[in-house]
N, C-alpha and C positions, 0 to 999 in steps of 0.2 A: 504494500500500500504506500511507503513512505516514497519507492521507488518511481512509481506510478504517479503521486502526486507532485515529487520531482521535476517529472518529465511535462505533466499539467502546466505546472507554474515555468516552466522552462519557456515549451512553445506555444504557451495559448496563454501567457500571464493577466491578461484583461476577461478571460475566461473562469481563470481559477480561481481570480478575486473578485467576480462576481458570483460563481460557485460559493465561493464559503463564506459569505456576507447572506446568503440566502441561508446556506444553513445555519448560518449562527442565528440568523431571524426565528427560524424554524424551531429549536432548542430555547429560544428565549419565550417564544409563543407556546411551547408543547413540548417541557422541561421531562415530560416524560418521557419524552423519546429520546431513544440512544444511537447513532447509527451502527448498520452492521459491523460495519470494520472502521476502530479508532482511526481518526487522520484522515478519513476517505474524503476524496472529493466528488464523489459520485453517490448520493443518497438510494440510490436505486440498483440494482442489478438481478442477470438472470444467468442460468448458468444452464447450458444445450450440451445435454448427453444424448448419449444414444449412440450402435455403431459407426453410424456415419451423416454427420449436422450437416446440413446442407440450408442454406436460405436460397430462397427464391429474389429476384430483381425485387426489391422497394424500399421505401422513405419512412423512416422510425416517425411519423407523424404527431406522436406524443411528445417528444423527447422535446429540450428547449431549441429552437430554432438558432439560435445565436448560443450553441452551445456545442459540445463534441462528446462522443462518445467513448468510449474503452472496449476494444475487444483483443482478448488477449485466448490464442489457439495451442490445444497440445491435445497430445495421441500419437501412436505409431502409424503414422505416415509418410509418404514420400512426399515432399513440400515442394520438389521439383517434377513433381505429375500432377498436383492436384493441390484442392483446400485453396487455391488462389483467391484473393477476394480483388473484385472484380469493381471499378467506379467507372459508371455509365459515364456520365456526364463530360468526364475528365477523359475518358477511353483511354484507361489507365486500367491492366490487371497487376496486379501485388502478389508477390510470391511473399508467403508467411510461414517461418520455419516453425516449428515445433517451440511452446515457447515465446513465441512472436507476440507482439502488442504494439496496435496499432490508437491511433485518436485521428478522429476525424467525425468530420458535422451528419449525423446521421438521419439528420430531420431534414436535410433538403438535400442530401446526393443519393441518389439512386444506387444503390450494393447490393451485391449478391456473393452467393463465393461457387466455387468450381468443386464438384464433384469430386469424391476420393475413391480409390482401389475398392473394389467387393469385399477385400480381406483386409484392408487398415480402419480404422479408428482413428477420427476424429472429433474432440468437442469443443465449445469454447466458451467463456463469459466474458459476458459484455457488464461495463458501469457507465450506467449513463443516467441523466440530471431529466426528469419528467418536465416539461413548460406547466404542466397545472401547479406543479409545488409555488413555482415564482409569482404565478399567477391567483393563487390563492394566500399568498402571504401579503403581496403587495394590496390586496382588498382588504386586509388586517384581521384573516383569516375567515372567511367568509367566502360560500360559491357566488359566482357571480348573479346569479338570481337573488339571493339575499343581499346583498350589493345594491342591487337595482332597487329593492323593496324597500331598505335600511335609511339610502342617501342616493336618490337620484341622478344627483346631478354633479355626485361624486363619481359616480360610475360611467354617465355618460362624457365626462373630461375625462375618464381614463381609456375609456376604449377610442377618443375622439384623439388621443396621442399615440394610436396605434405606430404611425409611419415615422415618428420621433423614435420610437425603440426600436424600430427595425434598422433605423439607420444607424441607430446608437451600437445594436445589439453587432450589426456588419463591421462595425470601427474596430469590433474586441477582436478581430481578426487582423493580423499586422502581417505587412510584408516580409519580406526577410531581411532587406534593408530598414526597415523600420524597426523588426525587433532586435537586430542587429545593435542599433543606434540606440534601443531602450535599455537594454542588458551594458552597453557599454558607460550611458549616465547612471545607472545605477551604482557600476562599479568607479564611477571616478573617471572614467578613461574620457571622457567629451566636458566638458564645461557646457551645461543649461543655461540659455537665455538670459 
């Protein structure tokens, strides 16, 4: 986990710290809950066994959209026949060793993964950040019908700043010169404005 959220806050650091400002809301609002795995950045996950996991092409449509997810694959397989995961959009296939962990936006790319051997073994878990958690915290915990019922015209200004957060949410995605540039003011190496 420690490794994994490492790697979070590495390449998606506007992601990670919006992750865990959600869950620390989340805990403050509903101190009863614990997450599964101390340190996670990912409140959510699913774990696919079975001889051979296999996903069909689609879009984690749950999942935050201005977020990424975690899937990390193992089983006795050949990673150079098969278990590839597959991004439509990018027409990009990904060989994934045994072991392998990947992050990436699984709410708006198209993935699938590639078929393995009759006789290997493949499964994988995924951790990934559900958009209702964010969305039911930021209405101060509350479904959005109760929202609407509670305060009005509280509700109707926040679904009316939809395209503010979409663009906010697309910003927490940095270039590679950008995060390049972040991770270096961070450490001292650039002088900020």
């Amino acid at each position: 986990s420690i490794v994994v959220a490492g790697g979070l806050r590495t390449w998606f650091p506007d992601i990670w710290d919006m992750f865990h400002r959600t869950i620390e809301l989340a805990q403050k609002l509903h101190p009863e809950l614990k997450p599964l795995v101390p340190g996670t950045s990912f409140p959510a996950s699913t774990v696919n066994v079975g001889d051979r996991v296999v996903c069909d092409p689609h879009r984690d449509s749950g999942n935050e959209a201005a977020g990424v997810c975690l899937d990390y694959v193992d089983g006795p397989f050949d990673p150079s026949k098969g278990g590839h995961l597959v991004f439509h959009e990018a027409r990009r296939i990904i060989k994934l060793r045994k072991g392998g962990v990947v992050l990436f936006p699984s709410a708006v790319v198209t993935h699938e993964n590639i078929d393995i051997g009759a006789d290997e073994t493949r499964f994988s878990i995924t951790g990934y950040f559900p958009g209702g958690i964010r969305r039911y915290l930021e209405s101060g915990g509350r479904t959005l019908a109760a929202w609407k019922a509670e305060n009005p015209g509280e509700a109707d200004a926040h679904e009316s700043e939809g395209t503010a957060r979409w663009e906010l949410g697309c910003a927490r995605f940095r270039t590679a010169p950008a995060l390049i540039q972040f991770w270096q003011e961070r450490a001292g190496f650039v002088e900020t404005g």
